[in-house]
C-alpha positions in Angstrom: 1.3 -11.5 -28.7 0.5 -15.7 -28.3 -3.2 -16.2 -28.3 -3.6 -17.2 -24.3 -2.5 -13.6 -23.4 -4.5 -12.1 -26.5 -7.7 -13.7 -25.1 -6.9 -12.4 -21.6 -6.3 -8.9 -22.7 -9.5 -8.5 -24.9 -11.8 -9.9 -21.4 -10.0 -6.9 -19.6 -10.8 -4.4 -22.3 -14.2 -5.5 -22.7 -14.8 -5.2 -19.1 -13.0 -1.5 -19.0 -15.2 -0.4 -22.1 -18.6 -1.7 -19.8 -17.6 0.0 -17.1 -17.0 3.0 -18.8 -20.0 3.1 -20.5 -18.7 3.2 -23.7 -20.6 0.2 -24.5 -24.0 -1.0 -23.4 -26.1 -4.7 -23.5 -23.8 -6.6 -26.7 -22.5 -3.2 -28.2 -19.3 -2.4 -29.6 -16.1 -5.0 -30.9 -12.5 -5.4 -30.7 -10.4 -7.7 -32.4 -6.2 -8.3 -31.9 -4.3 -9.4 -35.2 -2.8 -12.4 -34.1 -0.6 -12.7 -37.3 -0.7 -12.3 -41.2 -3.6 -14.6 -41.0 -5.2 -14.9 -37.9 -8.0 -12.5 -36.4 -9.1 -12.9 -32.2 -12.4 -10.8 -31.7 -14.9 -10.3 -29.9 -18.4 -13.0 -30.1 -21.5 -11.7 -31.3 -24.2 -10.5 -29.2 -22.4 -10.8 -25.9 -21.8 -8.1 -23.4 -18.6 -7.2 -23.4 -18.7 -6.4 -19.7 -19.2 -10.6 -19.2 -17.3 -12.2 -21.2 -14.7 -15.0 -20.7 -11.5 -16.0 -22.8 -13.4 -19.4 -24.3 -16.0 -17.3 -26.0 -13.9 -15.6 -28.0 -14.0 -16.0 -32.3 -11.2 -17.1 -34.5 -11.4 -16.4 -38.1 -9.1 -15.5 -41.0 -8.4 -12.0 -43.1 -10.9 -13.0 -44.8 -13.8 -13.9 -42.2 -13.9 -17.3 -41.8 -14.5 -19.4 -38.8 -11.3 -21.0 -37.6 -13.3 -22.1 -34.7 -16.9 -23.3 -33.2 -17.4 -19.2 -31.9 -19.3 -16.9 -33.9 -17.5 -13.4 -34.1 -19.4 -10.0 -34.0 -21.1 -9.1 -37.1 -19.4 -6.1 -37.7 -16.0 -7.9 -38.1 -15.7 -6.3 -41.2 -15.0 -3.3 -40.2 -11.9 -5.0 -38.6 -10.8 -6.7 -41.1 -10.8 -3.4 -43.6 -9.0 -1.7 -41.4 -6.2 -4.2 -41.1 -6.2 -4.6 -44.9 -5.6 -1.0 -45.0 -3.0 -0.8 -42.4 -0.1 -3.0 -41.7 0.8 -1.4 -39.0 -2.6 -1.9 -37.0 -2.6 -5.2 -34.8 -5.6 -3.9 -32.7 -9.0 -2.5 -33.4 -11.6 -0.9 -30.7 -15.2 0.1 -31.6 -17.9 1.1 -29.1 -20.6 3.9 -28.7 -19.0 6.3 -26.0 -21.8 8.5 -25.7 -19.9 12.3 -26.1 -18.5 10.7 -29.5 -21.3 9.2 -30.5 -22.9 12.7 -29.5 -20.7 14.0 -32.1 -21.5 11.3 -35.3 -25.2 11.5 -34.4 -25.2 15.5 -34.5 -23.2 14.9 -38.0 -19.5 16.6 -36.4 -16.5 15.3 -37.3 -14.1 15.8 -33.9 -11.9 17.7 -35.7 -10.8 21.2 -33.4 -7.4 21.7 -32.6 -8.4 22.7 -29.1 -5.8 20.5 -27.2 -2.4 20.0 -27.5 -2.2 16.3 -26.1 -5.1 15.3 -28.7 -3.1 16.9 -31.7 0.2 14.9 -30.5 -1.0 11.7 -29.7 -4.6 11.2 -31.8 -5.0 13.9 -34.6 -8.7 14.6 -36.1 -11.6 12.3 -36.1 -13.4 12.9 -39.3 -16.8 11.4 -39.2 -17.5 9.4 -42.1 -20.5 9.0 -43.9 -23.5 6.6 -42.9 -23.1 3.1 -43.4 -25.9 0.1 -42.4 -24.1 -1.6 -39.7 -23.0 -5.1 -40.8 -23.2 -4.2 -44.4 -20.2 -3.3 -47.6 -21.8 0.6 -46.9 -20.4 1.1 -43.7 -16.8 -0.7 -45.0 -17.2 1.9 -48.0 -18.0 4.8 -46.4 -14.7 3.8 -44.1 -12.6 3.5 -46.8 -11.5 7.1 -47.5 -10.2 7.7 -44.0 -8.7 5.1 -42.4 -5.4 5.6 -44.2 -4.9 8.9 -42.8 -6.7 8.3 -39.6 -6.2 6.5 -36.0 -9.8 7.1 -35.1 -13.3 7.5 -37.2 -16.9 8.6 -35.9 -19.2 6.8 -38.0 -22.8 8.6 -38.5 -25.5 8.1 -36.6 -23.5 4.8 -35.4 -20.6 5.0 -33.0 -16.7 5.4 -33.2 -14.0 3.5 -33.7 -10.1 3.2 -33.3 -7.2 1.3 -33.7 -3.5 0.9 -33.1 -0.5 -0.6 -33.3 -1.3 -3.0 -29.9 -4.7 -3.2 -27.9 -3.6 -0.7 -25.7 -3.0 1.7 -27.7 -6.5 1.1 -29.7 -8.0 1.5 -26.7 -6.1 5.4 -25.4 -7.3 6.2 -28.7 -11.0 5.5 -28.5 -11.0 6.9 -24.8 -8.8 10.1 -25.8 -11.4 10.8 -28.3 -14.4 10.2 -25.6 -12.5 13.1 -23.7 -12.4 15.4 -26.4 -15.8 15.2 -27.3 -16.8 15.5 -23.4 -14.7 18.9 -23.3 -15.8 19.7 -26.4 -19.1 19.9 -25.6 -18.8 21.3 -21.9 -16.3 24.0 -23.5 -19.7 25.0 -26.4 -21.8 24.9 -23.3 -19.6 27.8 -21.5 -19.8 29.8 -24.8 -17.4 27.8 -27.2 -13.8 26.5 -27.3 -10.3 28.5 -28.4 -8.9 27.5 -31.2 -4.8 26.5 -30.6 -3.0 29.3 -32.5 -1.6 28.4 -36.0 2.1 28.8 -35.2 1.6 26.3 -31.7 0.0 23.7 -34.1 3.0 23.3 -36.4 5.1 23.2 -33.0 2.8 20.5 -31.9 2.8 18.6 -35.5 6.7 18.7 -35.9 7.1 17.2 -32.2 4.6 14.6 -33.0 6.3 13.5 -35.8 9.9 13.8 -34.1 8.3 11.0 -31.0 6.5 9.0 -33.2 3.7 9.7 -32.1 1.9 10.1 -35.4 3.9 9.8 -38.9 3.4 12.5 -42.1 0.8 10.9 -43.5 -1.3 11.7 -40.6 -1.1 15.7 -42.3 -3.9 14.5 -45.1 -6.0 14.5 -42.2 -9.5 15.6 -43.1 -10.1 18.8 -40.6 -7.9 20.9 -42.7 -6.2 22.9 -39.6 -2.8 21.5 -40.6 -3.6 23.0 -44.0 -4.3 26.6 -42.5 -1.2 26.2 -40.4 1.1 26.0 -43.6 1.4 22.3 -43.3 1.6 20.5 -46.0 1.8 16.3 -47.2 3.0 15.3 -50.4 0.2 12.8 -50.3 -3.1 13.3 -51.9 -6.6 11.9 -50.5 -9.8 12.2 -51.9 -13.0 12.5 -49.7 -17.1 12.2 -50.7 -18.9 14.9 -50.9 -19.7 17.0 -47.7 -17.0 15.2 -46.0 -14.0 17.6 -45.7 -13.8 19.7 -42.3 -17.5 18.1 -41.7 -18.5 20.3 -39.2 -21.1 23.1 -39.4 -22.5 26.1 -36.5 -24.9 25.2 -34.3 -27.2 27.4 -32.2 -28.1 26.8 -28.9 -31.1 28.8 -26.5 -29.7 29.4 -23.0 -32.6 26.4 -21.7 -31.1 23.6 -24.1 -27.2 24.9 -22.9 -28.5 24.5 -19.6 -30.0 20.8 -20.1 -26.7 20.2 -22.3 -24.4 20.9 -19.6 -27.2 18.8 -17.1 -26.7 15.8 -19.2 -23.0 15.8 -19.6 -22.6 16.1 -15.7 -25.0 13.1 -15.5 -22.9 11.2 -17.8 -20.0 12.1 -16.3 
């Protein structure tokens, strides 16, 4: 993608993540991977629901300026992630607030409780937390985004990436979704579990479309694991991390107001 239209496309997602509510104020970042050496992101402390394709930052792999914009402080993050994955050209953060739900409550999203979102987007482990802007959040990053299209950072936000802007973007609303089910489906008494024999259907159909490739089966949740799924691939993750969720009790007044503050944010 030439720059002109990269600058055009990163105004449009901005203004859909505003809209959406998936960022509020100067919130959130996204960045396009021009080429080997070239970054396009987002400006810091700027609203992403008014920006304009002249306020947009150039800089290098590394972070440097390659032009009179400042880009977001959390650039970083970006530039990890396309270290870490050739095959990323695009990279999406924001704070959707049934995510973000999810990394402040200390849950990875990581259920297999619908087919589309074990085809197209897998588990979102959360990692762990990270100072915003700092090497900790970059390091706490590090032992998922191989395996990964989408993190929940804790007590932060989420992001996700892809192979085009787009793409970055389905992720990091697919994973709003989820999380909004999720959390409707606890308030109605909990979510199903897919059965283990429909998730290796789902996995080897995935795989056959493209959708996600084998090293997407180190994932962190483990369900592919109980399903007799397997990856020649090891990963290693801190402490605490793997399958990252834990039971939580509810009285029928706080389901109630749950459910109450979904709809609203629905």
């Amino acid at each position: 993608m030439n720059e002109s239209a990269a600058r055009k496309l990163i105004v449009e997602i901005g203004k859909l993540l505003y809209e959406r509510s998936y960022v509020v104020a100067s919130d959130g970042n996204v960045s396009i991977r021009l080429d080997e050496n070239t970054v396009l992101a987002t400006p810091t402390m700027t609203c992403k629901g008014r920006m304009t394709e002249d306020c947009l930052a150039l800089t290098d792999m590394e972070g440097k300026p390659l032009s009179d914009k400042r880009a977001s402080s959390e650039l970083a993050m970006h530039l990890l992630i396309y270290r870490m994955r050739p095959d990323v050209k695009a990279v999406c953060h924001a704070h959707p607030p049934h995510g973000t739900a999810f990394a402040v409550a200390g849950l990875a999203i990581d259920k297999p409780i619908l087919s589309e979102v074990v085809l197209t987007l897998g588990c979102v482990p959360l990692t762990s937390y990270g100072t915003p802007s700092t090497d900790e959040l970059t390091e706490a990053m590090k032992p998922f985004v191989a395996h990964h299209n989408a993190l929940l950072m804790a007590n932060h936000g989420a992001v996700a990436y892809g192979e085009d802007m787009w793409q970055a973007f389905d992720r990091l609303e697919t994973l709003e979704h989820t999380a909004k089910i999720a959390i409707l489906a606890k308030a109605l008494g909990g979510a199903n579990d897919l059965p283990q024999e429909a998730i290796e259907k789902l996995i080897n159909i995935r795989e056959k479309a493209g959708y996600l490739k084998e090293n997407a089966r180190c994932q962190a949740c483990g369900y592919l694991h109980e399903a007799g799924i397997a990856c020649e691939l090891e990963v290693s993750y801190p402490a605490g991390q793997q399958g990252n969720g834990r039971k939580i009790s509810f009285t029928r007044e706080e389901l109630i107001e749950l459910l109450s503050q979904a709809a609203r944010l629905g």
